[in-house]
Each structure stands twice: as C-alpha cells, then as structure tokens.
N, C-alpha and C positions, 0 to 999 in steps of 0.2 A: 265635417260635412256628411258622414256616413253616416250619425246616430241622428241627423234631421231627415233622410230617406229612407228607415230602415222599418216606421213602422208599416204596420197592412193597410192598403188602401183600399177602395170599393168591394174589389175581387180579392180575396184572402189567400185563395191557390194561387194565383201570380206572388203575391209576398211569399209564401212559401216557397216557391220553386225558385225564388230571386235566392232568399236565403239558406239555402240546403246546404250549398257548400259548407257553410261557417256553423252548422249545426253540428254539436257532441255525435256521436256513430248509433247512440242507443235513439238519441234523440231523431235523427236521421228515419230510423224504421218507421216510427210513427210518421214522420213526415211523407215517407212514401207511403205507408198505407191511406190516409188522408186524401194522399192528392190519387190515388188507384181509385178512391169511392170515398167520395164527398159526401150523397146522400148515404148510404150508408152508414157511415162516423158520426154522421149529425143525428142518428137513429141509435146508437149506442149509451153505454152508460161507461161512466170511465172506464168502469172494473173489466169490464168487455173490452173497449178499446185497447188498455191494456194486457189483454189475457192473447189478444191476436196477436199484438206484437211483441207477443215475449218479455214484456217488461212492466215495471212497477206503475200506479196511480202516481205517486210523485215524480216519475219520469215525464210523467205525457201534460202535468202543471207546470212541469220544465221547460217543455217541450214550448205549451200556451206563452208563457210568458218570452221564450227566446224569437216568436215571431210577433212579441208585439202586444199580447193579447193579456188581460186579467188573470184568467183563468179557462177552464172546462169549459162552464158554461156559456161566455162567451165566443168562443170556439165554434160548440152546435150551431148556433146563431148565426156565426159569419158562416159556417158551411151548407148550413140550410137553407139560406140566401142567396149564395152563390151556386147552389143546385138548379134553383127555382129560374135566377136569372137567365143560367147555361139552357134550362127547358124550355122557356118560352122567346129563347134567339130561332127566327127561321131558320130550319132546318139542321138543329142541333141535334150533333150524336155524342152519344161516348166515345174519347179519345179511344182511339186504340192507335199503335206503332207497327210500323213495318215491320214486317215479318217473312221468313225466308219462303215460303210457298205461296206468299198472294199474286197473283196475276198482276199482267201490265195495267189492266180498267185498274185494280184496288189498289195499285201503287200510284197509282194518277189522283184519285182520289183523295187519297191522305196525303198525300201533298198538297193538293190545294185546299183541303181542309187547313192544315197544320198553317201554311202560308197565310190563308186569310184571316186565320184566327191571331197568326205573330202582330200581324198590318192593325187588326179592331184592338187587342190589348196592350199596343203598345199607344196608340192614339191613345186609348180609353183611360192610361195611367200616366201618361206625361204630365211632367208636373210645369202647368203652363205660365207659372210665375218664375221660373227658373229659365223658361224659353225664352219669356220676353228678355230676361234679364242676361242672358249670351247672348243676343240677339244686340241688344244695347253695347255689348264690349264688342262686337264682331264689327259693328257699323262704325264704331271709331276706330278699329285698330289699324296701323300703321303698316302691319303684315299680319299673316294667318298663316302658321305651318300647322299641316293635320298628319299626324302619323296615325301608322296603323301597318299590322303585318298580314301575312296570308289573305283567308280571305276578308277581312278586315283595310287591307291595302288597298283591293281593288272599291271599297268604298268610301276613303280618303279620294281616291282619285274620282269619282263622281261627284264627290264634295267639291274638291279643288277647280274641277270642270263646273260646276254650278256657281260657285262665289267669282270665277275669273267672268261670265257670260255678264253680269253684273259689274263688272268693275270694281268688283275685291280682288287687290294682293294677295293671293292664296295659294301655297305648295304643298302638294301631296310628299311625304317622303316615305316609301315602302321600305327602301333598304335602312335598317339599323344604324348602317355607319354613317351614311349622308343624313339621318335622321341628329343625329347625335353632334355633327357638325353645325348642323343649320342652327341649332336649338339654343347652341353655343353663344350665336353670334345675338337671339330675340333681347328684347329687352321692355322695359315697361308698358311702351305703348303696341308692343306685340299681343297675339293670342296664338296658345296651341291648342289645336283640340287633338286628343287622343282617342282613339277606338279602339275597345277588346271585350269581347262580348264577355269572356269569364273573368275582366276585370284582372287576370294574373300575370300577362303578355309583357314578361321582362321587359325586352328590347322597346317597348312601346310606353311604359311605367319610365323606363330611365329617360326617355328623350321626352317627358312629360315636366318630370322632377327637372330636368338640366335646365328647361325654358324656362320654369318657373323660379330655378335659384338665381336669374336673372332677372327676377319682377316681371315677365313673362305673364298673363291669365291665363288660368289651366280650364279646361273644358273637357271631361269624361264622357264618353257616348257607352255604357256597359249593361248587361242584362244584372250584375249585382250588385246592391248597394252597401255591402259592407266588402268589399273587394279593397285591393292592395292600391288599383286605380281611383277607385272611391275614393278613399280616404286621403287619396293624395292630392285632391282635385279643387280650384275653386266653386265650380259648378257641374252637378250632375244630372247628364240626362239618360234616364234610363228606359232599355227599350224591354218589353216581355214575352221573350220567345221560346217555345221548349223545342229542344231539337228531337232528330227523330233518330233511328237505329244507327241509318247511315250519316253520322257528324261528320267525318271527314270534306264531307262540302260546304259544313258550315252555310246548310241551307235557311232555315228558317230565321237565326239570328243576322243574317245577311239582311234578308228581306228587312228584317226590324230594323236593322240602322238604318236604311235606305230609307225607311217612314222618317224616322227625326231628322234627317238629312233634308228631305223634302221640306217638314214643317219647318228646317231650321232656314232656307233657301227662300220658302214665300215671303216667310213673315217678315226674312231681311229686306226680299224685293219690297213689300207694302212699306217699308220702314222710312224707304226715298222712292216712291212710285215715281217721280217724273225723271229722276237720274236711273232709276234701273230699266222704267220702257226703253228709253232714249238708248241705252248700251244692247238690253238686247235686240233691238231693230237693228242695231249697228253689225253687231255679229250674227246677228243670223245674215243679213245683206252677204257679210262677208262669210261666212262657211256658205251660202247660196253658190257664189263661183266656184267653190270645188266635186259640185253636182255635175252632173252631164245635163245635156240640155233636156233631155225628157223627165229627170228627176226633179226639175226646178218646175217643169209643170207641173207635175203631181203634187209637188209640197205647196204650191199656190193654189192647188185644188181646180187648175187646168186637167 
C-alpha cells in the first residue's frame, strides 16, 4: 500500500516533507535545503545544489529518484511549478516558523498561516478514490473502532462523535490497553481506522495490526506514506501538514486530520442522505434538551 502513495503529487514539497523521514541523512540535506527555497533550487545547476549542501551530484539523483522523480531535471520543473503556484495563491508568503522573539500579532499570524495552508494541502492531495472507497467499507461495516493516541485521540473521538450523530457503530479508543481489547474481539465485517500523523505511534500501529489479524479493514489517517502505519494499512488516507517549532501540540497536523475526518463524515452522510438527515434531526432534537432554555433559541436562530 505504501509504494502506491509514495510518489509526488501536484505539489512536490508536500511529497517531500511526507517523505523525509524515510530519506538516507545525506539525502535528507538536500531535502531540507529544497523545501527552505524552491525557487531558488529550481534556479540552480546540480553542481550548485550540490556544493550547498555538502555533498555529491549523484547524491542529489539519489535524492530525485527516492521522492519519486526521474532525475535533476525533472526536479527543477516540479520545483518551479510549485514556486509559481505558492506565488500566485492570495496572499502567499514564504513559510517562515516561529521563533522565540516574535510577538503575540506574529505568532497569530503563523499560525493561522500554517493552519490554513494544513486544511488547502491536505484537501488538495487527498486521494479521492481511496475516500470514496473507505467510505464504501465504513457504510457497511458492522462496527468502527478508531484508535488514536495523544493528540491523535482527541480526533478519534470527533470522529467517533460524528459516525455515532449518523447512526454508525463507532468507538474512539484513546487508551492503548482498551484499544488492544476491543480490537481483539473486530472481526471481518468490522473496520479500524487508525491515526498517527508520523505514521510510527506503536500503541496505535499494534491495535491496528491486532483488528486486522482478525479480517478486521484497516484504515490509516497519516501525514507519511511510507510509514510503519502506511504499510500496515488496507487504505491510506493522507493528510499534508508541517508542523511548526512548538510540536508538542501537535497543532497543525491536528487540524489536517480533522479535514479528512470531516470529508470522510459528509461523504458518508451523502452516501444514505435520507437515513443520515433522519438520525441527525433525531439527535440534534435530543442534544437540544440538554441546552437551557435561551440556548435552544439561539441555536434555532430565535
């Protein structure tokens, strides 16, 4: 599953930054100088590119070929391309990352840069014949357990919250050990889906594999597609986010699952529109009596 997602799509820098991890360390240089200045790179000669980053012409054709690509001069191409498109988005700037002396305006800023840009490239890469096709095993399955840890868990459980308003069978399981039980018990006409944005989230890879040695369908939500979950996966859907200095909040990749989560939540409702209106009239009716009474007029736009 991993060598059918692995080559570059539209935007070359998202394939790159999916695959860096799984890039050799010399190969890696090149990859960040690359994704640091696009146009740039695409303005160079190999000899150049390689002279910046310390290393040889046949490193940086290593390099071309391990994301996918022919060679060099296909390389310039995707990067001069993907310069021009980044130029002519309203109001596109060069990435820059948080840093420890910018003010409260320029930390706001870059984050909602960074946020809107996770939300447009991961829309813009989803590969929507893999959507429809979860979408098809979700709508029959008999249960849905979604694991997922950190903050990965608390988007299971937005998941889990959106498949039950619909009238899917669906459980979030955050903790590892009830994840690992549950998983035990899936069985054919079950699905798990799993989320780990770097794709290596032990606890979450094993309660993936355990559904699945039970004929379970596996369903990957990861930012890489040559990842440990990748590969383990019947179906991958990949979100494109880069994170920013502060990861610990696991901000920007957050946001990206919550897009395929959404696409994956309409496209289910459109799938039985008259059984999904029907349930969620039903539950909103009912989460409506645990409002107070001013809040049920506001929400009917009283």
């Amino acid at each position: 599953m991993a060598d059918e997602v692995a080559t570059p799509g539209p935007d070359v820098l998202v394939s790159i930054r999916a695959l860096l991890p799984n890039l050799a360390p010399v190969e890696r240089r090149v990859a960040h100088q690359v994704l640091a200045d696009p146009y740039g790179t695409a303005m160079q000669s190999i000899s150049e590119l390689a002279a910046s980053c310390d290393t040889s012409a046949t490193t940086v054709v290593r390099f071309c070929r391990s994301v996918g690509l022919r060679g060099y001069p296909e390389l310039r191409i995707a990067l001069a391309a993907a310069a021009a498109h980044a130029g002519a988005a309203a109001g596109a700037e060069p990435w820059h990352d948080i840093v420890p002396g910018d003010d409260p305006a320029a930390i706001t800023a870059k984050i909602a840069r960074a946020d809107a840009r996770a939300v447009t490239d991961t829309a813009r890469h989803l590969d929507i014949g893999t959507l429809v096709s979860v979408v098809a095993v979700l709508a029959d399955a008999r249960r849905i357990d979604i694991y997922g840890v950190g903050a990965s868990g608390y988007v299971a459980l937005d998941l889990q919250q959106k498949l039950q308003r619909i009238g899917k069978p669906a459980f979030a399981w955050p903790d590892p050990h009830m994840a690992m039980t549950s998983a035990a018990l899936l069985g054919p006409a079950d699905v798990a889906v799993a989320l780990s944005h770097t794709g290596t989230t032990a606890d979450t890879i094993d309660a993936m594999r355990e559904a699945g040695s039970h004929g379970a369908r596996t369903v990957a939500i990861t930012n890489f597609p040559r990842s440990a979950i990748a590969a383990a996966a019947d179906y991958v859907l990949l979100t494109a986010a880069r994170e920013t200095a502060f990861r610990s909040g696991a901000m920007t990749s957050r946001i990206a699952q919550l897009t395929v989560v959404d696409c994956l939540f309409v496209v289910l409702a459109q799938h039985d529109l008259p059984a999904s209106t029907q349930a969620l009239e039903r539950t909103f009716e009912a989460a409506q009596a645990k409002r107070t009474r001013r809040g049920r007029r506001f929400s009917s736009g009283g």
